[in-house]
Legacy VTK file of the C-alpha trace (Angstrom):
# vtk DataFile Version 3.0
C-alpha trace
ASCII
DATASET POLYDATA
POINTS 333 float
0.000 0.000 0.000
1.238 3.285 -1.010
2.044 5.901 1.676
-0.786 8.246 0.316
-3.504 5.534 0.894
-2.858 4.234 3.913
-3.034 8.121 5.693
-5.942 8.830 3.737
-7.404 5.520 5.552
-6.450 6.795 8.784
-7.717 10.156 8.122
-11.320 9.067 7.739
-11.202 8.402 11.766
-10.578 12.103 11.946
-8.004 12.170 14.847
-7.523 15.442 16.795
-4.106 17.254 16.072
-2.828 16.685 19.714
0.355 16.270 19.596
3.906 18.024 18.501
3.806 15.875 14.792
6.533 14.751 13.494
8.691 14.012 16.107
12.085 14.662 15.840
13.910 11.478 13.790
18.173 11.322 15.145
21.219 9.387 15.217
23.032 8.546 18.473
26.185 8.247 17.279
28.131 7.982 20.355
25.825 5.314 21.783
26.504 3.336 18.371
30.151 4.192 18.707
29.949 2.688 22.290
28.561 -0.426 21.787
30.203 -1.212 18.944
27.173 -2.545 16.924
24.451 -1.308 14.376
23.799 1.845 13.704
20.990 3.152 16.511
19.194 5.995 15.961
16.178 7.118 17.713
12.303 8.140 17.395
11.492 11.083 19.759
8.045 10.471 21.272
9.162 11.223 23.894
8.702 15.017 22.455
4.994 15.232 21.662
4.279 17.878 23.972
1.352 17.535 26.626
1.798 16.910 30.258
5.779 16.571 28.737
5.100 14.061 26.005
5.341 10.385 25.264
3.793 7.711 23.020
0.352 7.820 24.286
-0.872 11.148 22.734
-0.903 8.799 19.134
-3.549 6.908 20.625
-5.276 9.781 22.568
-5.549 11.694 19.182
-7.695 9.058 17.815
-9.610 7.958 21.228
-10.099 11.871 22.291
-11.642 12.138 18.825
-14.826 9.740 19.548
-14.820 10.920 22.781
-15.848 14.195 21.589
-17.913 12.371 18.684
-19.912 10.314 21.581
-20.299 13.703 23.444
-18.494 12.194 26.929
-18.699 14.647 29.714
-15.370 13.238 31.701
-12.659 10.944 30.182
-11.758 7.762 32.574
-8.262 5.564 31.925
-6.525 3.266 34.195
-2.437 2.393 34.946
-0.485 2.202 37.689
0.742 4.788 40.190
3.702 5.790 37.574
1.224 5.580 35.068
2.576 7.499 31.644
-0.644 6.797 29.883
-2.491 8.441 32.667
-0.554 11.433 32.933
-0.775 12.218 29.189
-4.730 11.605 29.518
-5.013 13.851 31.955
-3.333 16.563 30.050
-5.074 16.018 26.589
-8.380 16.084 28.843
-7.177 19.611 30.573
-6.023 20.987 26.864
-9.892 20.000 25.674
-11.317 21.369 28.523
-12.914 17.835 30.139
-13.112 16.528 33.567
-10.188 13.574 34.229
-10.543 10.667 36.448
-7.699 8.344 36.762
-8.295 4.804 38.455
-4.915 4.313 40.174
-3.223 0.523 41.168
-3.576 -0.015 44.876
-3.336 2.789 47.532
-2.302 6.461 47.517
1.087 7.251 48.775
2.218 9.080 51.417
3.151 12.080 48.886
2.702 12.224 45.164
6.211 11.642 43.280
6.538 11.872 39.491
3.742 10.826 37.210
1.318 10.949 40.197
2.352 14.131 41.024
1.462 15.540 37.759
-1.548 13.962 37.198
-2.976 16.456 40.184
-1.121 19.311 39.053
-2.754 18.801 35.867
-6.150 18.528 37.271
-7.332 14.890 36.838
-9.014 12.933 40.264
-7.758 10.425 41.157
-9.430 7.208 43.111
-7.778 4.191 43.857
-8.576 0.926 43.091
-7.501 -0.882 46.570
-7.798 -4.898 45.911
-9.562 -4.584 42.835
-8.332 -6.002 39.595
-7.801 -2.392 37.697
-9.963 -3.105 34.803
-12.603 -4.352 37.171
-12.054 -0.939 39.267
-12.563 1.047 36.196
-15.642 -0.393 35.123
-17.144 0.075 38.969
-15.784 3.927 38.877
-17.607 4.528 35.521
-20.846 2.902 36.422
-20.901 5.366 39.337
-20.733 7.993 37.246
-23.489 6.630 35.338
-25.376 6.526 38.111
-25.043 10.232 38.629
-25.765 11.190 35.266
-22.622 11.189 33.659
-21.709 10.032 30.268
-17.887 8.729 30.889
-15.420 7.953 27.560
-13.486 5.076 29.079
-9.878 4.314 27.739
-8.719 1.048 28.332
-5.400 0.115 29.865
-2.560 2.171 27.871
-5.220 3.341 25.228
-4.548 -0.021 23.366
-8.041 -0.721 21.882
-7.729 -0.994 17.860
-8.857 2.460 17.708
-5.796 3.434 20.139
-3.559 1.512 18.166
-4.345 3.186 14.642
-1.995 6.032 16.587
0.715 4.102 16.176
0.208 2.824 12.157
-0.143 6.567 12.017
3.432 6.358 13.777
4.652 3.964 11.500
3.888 5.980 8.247
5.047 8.962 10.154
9.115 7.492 10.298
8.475 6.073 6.473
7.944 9.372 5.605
11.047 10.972 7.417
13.219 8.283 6.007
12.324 8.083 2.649
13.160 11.389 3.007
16.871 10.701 4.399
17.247 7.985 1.893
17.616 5.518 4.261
16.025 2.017 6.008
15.829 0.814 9.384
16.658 -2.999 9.511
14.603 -2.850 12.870
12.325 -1.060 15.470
13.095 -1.631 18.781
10.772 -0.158 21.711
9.104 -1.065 24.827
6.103 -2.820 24.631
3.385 -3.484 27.770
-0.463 -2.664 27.223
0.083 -3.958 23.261
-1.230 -1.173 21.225
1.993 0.387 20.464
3.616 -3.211 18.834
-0.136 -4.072 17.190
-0.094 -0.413 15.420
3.328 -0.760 14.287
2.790 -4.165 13.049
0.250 -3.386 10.964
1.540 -0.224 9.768
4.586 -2.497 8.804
2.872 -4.761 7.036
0.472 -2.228 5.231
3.298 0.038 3.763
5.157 -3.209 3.532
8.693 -1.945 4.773
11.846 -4.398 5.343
11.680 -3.483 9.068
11.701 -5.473 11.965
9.453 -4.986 14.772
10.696 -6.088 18.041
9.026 -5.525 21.553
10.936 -5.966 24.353
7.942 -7.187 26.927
7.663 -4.657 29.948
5.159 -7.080 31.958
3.816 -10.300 29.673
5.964 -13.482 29.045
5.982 -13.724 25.336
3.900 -16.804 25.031
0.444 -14.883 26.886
1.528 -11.835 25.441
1.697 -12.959 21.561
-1.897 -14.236 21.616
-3.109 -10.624 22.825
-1.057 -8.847 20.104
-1.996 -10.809 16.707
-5.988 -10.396 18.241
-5.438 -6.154 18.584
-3.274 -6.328 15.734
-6.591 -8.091 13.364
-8.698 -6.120 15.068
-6.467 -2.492 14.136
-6.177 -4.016 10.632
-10.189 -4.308 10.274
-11.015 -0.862 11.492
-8.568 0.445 8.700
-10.248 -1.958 5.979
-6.513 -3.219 5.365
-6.592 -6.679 3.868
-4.213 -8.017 6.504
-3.968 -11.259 8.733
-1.952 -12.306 11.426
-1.064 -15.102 13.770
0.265 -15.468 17.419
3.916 -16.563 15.345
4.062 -13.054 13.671
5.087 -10.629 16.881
8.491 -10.702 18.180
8.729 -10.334 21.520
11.319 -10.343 23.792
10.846 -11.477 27.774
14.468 -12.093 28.796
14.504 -8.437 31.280
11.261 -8.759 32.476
13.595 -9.205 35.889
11.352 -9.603 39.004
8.821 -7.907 37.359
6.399 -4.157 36.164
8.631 -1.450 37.788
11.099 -3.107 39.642
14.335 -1.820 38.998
17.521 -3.876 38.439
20.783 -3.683 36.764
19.046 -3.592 33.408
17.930 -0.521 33.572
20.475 1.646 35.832
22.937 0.494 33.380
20.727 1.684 30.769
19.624 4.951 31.779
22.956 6.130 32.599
24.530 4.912 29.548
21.583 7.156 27.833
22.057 10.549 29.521
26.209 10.203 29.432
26.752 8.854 25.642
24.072 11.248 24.120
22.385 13.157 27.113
18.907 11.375 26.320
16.964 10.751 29.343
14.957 7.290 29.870
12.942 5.833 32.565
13.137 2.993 34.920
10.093 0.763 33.916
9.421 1.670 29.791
12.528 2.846 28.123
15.253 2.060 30.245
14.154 -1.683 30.409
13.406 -1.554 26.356
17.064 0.721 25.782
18.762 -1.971 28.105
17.236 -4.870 25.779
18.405 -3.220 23.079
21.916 -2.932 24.458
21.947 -6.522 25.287
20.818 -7.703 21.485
23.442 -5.468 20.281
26.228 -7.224 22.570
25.055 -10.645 21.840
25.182 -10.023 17.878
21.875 -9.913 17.085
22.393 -7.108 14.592
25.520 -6.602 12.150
27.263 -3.306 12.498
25.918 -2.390 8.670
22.710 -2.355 10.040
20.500 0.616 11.177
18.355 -0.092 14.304
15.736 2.466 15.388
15.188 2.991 19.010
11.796 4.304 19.982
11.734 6.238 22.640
8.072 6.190 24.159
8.407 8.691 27.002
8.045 8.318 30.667
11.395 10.699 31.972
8.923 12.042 34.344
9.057 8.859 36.480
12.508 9.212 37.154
11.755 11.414 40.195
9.627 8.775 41.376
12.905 5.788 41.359
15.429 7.826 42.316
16.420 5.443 45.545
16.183 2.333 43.251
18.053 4.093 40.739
21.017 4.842 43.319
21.409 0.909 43.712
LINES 1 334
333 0 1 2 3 4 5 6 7 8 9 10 11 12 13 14 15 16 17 18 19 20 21 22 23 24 25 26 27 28 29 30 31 32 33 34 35 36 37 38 39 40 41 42 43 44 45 46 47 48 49 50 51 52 53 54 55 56 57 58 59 60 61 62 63 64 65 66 67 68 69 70 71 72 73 74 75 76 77 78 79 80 81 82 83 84 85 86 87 88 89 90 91 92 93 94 95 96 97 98 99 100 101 102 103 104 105 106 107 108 109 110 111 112 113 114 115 116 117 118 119 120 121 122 123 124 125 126 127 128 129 130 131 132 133 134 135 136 137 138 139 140 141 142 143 144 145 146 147 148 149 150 151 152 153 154 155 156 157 158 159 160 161 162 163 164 165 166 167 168 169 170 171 172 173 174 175 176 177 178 179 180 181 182 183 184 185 186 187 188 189 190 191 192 193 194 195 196 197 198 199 200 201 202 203 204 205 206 207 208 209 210 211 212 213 214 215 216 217 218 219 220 221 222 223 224 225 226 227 228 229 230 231 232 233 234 235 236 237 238 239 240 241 242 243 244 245 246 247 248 249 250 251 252 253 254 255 256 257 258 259 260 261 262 263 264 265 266 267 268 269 270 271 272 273 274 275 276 277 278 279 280 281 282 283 284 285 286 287 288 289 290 291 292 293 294 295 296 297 298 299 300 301 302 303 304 305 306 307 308 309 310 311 312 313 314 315 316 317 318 319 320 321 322 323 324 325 326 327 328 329 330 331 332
């Protein structure tokens, strides 16, 4: 499919113009130089602007769009305490001028840190969802609004319904673009990959445009064999909204579990080795539970030979800096 036809196809979903588009395409040539491996450059999402960026506002642009189309009076999501997803929903809400409430994991802390913090700064509620399952919570918070009257939008976990993930074909079309017009090729994508939106987008957008690109998720929380099963069903289901003639199977996502470590947002070596090696080879800044965990998988391919040094390797960086001020004792260890 030709560039032209696949945007028109995501056009017709009319998507709000949220975010800072295109973001900023780079080499890091000292990283490269440091690892002694592909060429890595990198995909600045992390730039998008809103609530200081991240991945998410693809997804929003589309999901905010039938929000406004279904005439919601307040915009619900879900994520953990650190939640990136939530912070960025709460700002897109604020920009658009809609009430924000954010079903937290667990308890509230004794003071807000980080994502948290700014997730009250920019206006959102917040409720907790104790021992509940947080899907389960979410659907119990938005029935009580219901109940008084209120017409909630609810956004899934990480905005990765197929409507969330058409963001991230958009994404996909969005780096064709910028390197057709460097005249060059990525060999492979490399990013973090949790809620599954983000990997099911770019799949598709892959295969659509059909580029020579491979798509590689380093798991955040899922061991690939539960995870893959999830992906190929968003991934049909993205493909169908868009009308693309497109089929996959459980065998057609690579995903990587070996740093999933002791598990969602536990830091370990993996990703204080990683977010240093970020901020003093190119001054980039990643975060302990997305980026540093998908840069230090990256780092590890690299060192075992998985890619030649001829090859280019894009990084994608998703977001989620804001965190750091939320790990900074783990990040000392």
């Amino acid at each position: 499919m030709e560039l032209a036809a696949l945007a028109q196809r995501l056009e017709m979903l009319q998507p709000l113009p949220l975010g800072y588009l295109p973001t900023p395409l780079a080499p890091l040539p000292r990283l490269s130089q440091a690892l002694g491996g592909p060429e890595v450059w990198i995909k600045r999402d992390d730039l998008t602007g809103l609530g200081l960026g991240g991945n998410k506002i693809r997804k929003l642009a589309f999901l905010l769009a039938e929000a406004q189309r279904q005439h919601a009076d307040v915009i619900m999501t879900t994520g953990a305490q650190q939640s990136n997803h939530a912070r960025q929903t709460a700002a897109v809400a604020a920009m658009l001028g809609l009430p924000c409430v954010l079903v937290l994991r667990g308890d509230p802390p004794a003071k807000p840190q980080g994502n948290y913090f700014l997730d009250l700064l920019l206006g959102a509620e917040v409720r907790w969802s104790g021992d509940r399952p947080l899907l389960q919570a979410l659907d119990a918070e938005a029935a009580a609004l219901r109940q008084e009257g209120r017409h909630p939008y609810v956004i899934t976990y990480g905005g990765s319904s197929a409507l969330g993930a058409c963001g991230f074909v958009a994404g996909i079309a969005e780096v064709a673009m910028q390197a057709q017009a460097l005249g060059i090729t990525f060999d492979a994508i490399v990013f973090a990959s949790s809620s599954g939106g983000t990997q099911a987008g770019m799949a598709a957008g892959v295969r659509a445009l059909e580029l020579p690109t491979r798509v590689i998720g380093i798991s955040i929380s899922e061991p690939a064999s539960s995870f893959r099963p999830d992906l190929a069903r968003l991934t049909n289901e993205t493909a169908a909204l868009l009308r693309l003639d497109l089929a996959f199977s459980d065998d057609d996502f690579d995903v990587r579990d070996a740093y999933l470590g002791q598990g969602y947002g536990i830091v370990t070596d993996v990703e204080r080795e990683a977010i240093r090696f970020a901020a003093r080879t190119e001054g980039q800044l990643v975060d302990p539970v997305y980026t540093g965990r998908a840069l230090g998988g990256l780092m590890d391919l690299i060192r075992r030979g998985e890619f030649s040094p001829s090859q280019r390797v894009l990084f994608w960086h998703t977001g989620g800096a804001p965190a750091l001020f939320a790990y900074t004792e783990a990040l000392e260890g």
